[in-house]
C-alpha positions as CSV (number, residue, x, y, z in Angstrom):
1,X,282.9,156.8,52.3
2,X,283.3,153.6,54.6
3,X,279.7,153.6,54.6
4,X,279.0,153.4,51.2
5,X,279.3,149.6,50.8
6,X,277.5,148.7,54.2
7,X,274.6,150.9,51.6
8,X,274.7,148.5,48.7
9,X,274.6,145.4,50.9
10,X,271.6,147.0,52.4
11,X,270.2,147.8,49.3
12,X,271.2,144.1,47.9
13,X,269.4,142.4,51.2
14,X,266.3,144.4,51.2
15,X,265.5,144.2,47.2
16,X,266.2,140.0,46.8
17,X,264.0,139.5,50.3
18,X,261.1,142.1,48.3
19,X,261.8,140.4,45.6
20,X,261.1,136.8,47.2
21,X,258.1,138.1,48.1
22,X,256.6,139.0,44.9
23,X,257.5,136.1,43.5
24,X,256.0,134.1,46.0
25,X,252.9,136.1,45.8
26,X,252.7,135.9,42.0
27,X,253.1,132.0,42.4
28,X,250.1,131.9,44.7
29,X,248.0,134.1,42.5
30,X,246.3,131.8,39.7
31,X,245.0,129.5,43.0
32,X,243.5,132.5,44.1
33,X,241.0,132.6,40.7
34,X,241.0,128.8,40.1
35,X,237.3,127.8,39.9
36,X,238.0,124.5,41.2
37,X,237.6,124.9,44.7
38,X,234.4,126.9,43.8
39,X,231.6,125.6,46.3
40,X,233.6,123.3,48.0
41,X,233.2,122.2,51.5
42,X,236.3,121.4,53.6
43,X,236.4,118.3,56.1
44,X,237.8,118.5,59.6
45,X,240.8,116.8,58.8
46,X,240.9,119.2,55.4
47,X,240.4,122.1,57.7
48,X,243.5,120.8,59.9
49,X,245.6,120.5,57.3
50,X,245.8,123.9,55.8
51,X,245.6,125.7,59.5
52,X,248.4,123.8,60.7
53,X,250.0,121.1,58.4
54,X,250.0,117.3,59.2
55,X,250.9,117.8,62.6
56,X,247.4,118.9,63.4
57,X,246.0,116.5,61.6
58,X,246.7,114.3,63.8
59,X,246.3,116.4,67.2
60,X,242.1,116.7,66.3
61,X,242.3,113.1,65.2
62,X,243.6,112.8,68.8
63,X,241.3,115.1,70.2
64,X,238.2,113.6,68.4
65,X,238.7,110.9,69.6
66,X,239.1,112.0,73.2
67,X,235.9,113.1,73.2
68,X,234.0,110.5,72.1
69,X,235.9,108.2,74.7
70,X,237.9,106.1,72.6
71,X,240.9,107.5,73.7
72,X,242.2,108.9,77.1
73,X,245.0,111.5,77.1
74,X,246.6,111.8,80.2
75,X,247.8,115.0,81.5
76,X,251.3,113.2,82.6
77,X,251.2,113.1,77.8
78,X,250.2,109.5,77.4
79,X,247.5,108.1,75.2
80,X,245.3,104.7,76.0
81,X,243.0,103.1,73.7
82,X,239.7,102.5,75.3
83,X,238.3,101.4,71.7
84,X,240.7,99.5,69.1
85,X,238.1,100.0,66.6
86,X,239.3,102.7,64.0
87,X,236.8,104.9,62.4
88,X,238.6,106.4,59.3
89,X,242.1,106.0,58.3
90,X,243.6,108.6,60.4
91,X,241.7,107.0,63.5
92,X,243.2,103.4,62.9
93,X,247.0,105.3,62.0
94,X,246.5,106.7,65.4
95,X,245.4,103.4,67.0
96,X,248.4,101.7,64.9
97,X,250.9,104.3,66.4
98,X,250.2,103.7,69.5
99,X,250.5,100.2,69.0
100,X,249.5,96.6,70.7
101,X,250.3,97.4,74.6
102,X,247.6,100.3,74.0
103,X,249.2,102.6,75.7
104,X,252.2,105.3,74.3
105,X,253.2,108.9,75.1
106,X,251.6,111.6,72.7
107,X,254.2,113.2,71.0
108,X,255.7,110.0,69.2
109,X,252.0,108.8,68.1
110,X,251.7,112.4,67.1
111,X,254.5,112.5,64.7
112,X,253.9,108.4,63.4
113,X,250.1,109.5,62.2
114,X,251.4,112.9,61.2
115,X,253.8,111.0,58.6
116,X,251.2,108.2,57.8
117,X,249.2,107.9,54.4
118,X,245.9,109.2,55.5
119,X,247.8,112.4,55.6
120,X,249.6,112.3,52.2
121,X,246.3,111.6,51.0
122,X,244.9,114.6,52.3
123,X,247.5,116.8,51.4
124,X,247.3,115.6,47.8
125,X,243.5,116.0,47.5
126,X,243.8,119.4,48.8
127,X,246.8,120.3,46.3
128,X,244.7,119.2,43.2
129,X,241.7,121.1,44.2
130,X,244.3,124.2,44.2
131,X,243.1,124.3,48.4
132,X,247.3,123.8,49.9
133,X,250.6,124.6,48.3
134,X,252.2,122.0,46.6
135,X,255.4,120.6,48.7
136,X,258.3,121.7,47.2
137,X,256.8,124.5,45.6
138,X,259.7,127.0,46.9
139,X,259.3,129.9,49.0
140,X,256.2,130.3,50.3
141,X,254.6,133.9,51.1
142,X,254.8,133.1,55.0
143,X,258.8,132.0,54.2
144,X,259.2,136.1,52.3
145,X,257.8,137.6,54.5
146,X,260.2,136.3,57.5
147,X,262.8,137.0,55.2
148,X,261.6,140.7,54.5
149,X,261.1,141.1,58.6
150,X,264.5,139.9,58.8
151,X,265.9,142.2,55.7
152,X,264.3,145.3,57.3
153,X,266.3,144.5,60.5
154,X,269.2,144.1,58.8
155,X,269.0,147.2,56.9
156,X,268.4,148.8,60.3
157,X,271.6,147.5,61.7
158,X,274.3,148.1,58.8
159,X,272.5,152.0,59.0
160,X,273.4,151.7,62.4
161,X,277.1,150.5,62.0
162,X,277.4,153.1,59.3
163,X,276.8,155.7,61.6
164,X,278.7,154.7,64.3
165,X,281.8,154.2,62.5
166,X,284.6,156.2,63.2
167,X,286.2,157.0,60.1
168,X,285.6,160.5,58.9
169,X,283.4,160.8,55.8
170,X,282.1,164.0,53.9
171,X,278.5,163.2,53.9
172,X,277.1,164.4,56.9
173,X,275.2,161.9,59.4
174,X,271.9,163.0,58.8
175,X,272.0,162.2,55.1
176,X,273.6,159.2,55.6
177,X,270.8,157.7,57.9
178,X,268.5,159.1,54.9
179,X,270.1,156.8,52.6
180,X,270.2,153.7,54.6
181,X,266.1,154.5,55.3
182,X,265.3,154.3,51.7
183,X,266.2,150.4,51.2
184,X,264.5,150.2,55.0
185,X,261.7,152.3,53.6
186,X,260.9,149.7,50.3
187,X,261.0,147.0,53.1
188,X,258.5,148.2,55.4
189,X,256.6,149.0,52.2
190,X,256.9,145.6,51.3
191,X,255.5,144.4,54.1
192,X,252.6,146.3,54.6
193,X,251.5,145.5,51.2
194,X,251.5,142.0,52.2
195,X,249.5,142.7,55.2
196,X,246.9,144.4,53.1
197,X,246.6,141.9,50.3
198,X,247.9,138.2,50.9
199,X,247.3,138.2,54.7
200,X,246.7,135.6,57.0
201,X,250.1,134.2,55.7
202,X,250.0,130.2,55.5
203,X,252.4,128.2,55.1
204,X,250.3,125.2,54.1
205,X,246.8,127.2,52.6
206,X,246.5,128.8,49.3
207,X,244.8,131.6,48.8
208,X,242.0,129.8,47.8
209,X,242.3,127.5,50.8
210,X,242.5,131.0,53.3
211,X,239.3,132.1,51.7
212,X,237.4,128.1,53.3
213,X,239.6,128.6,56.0
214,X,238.1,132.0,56.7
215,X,234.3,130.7,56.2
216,X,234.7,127.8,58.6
217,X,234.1,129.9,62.1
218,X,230.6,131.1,60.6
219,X,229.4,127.7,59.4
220,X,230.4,125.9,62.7
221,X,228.4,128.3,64.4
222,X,225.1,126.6,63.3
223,X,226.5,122.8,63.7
224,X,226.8,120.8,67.1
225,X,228.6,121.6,70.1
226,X,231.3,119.0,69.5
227,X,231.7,119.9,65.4
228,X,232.3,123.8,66.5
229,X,234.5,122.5,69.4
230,X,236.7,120.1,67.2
231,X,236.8,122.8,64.5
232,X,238.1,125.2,66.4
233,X,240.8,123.2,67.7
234,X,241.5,122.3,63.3
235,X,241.9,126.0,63.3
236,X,244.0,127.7,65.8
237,X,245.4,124.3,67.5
238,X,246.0,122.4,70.8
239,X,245.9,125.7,72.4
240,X,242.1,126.3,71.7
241,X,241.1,123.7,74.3
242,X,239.5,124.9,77.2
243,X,240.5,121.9,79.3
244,X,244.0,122.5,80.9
245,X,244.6,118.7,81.1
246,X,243.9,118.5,77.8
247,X,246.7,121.4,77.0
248,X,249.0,119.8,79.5
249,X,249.0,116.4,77.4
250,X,250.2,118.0,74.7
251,X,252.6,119.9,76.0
252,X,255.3,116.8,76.5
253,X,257.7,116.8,73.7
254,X,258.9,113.7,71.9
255,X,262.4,113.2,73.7
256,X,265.3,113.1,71.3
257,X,267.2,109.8,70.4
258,X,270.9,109.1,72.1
259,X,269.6,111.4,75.2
């Protein structure tokens, strides 16, 4: 009967991770019917945000302004201002980052304008209209459901150790793996519930927010070139661009301090 407690830690790991879960999900609910949001439009920088946090933020203020030529991103993952003339906030943070020579590497001017006010400023507006989950709010839906991925595999592998132990036990094998695929079972369960009703997960988007987020390929589709370009990149990222120079610039990481 070895096995027996390997059980009951699988039970205990699969039920709090399920349990996570729900709770996460229940805390996202009341966004999901909050009428605030209700025929709201979502800017570029908006649309960033809740894709991909404040890091893209500032990647398609970067990229914006790439394209209009005020910027040139090298492929080697340096940034030179051609035009010192801000346009918004986020624009002149970017221009501010870089700093006075003109001239930086990416991935620090990345993270400065990622940390900067403009961004706070979004990520507040878009909390009050119920768009983005508060910071600090706890354990997201996209945090439970790594946790339940990772309970399932867990489960998986004390069933495993349980059958491969040595020790005798009256149970036969067969009905111990049954055992152990109950607590897997209520994982897997758990997970494709969450597929079905809360997916794509976000760590940044509410439910409310998904819902824009989901509406923003079909109203680019009628807009400019450039709009559907640079929303695209808001969207799914860097990794969007068709230019492989473009890619290639941000590719360099920031290098780490006392290296």
């Amino acid at each position: 009967m070895f096995w027996v407690p390997l059980l009951l830690l699988a039970w205990v790991v699969a039920g709090v991770a399920c349990l996570r879960l729900c709770l996460a999900a229940v805390r996202g609910a009341p966004a999901d019917g909050s009428g605030v949001a209700e025929g709201r439009g979502l800017t570029l920088y908006e649309a960033a945000f809740l894709s991909g946090g404040p890091g893209r933020v500032a990647d398609v203020t970067l990229v914006a302004m790439a394209r209009q030529r005020r910027l040139l991103l090298a492929h080697t993952g340096w940034a030179t201002v051609v035009d010192p003339r801000g346009r918004d906030d986020m624009e002149r943070s970017v221009i501010g980052a870089i700093g006075p020579g003109g001239q930086s590497p990416i991935a620090p001017v990345r993270t400065a304008a990622a940390g900067a006010d403009p961004v706070h400023g979004i990520a507040e507006r878009l909390v009050g209209a119920g768009l983005a989950v508060p910071d600090g709010a706890g354990t997201t839906v996209a945090d439970a459901v790594r946790q339940v991925r990772l309970a399932a595999a867990a489960v998986a592998a004390l069933g495993v150790a349980a059958l491969l132990m040595p020790a005798p036990s009256d149970v036969p094998r067969h009905l111990v793996a049954l055992w152990f695929a109950l607590p897997l079972i209520l994982a897997l369960s758990c997970l494709a519930i969450a597929r079905f009703e809360v997916h794509p997960y976000s760590r940044w988007a509410s439910p409310a927010g998904q819902r824009l987020l989901g509406a923003l390929p079909r109203e680019a589709g009628g807009a400019g070139d450039d709009r559907t370009y640079l929303t695209s990149i808001a969207v799914r990222g860097v990794r969007a661009a068709g230019e492989p120079e473009l890619r290639a610039a941000f590719a360099h990481r920031e290098p780490r301090r006392g290296r």
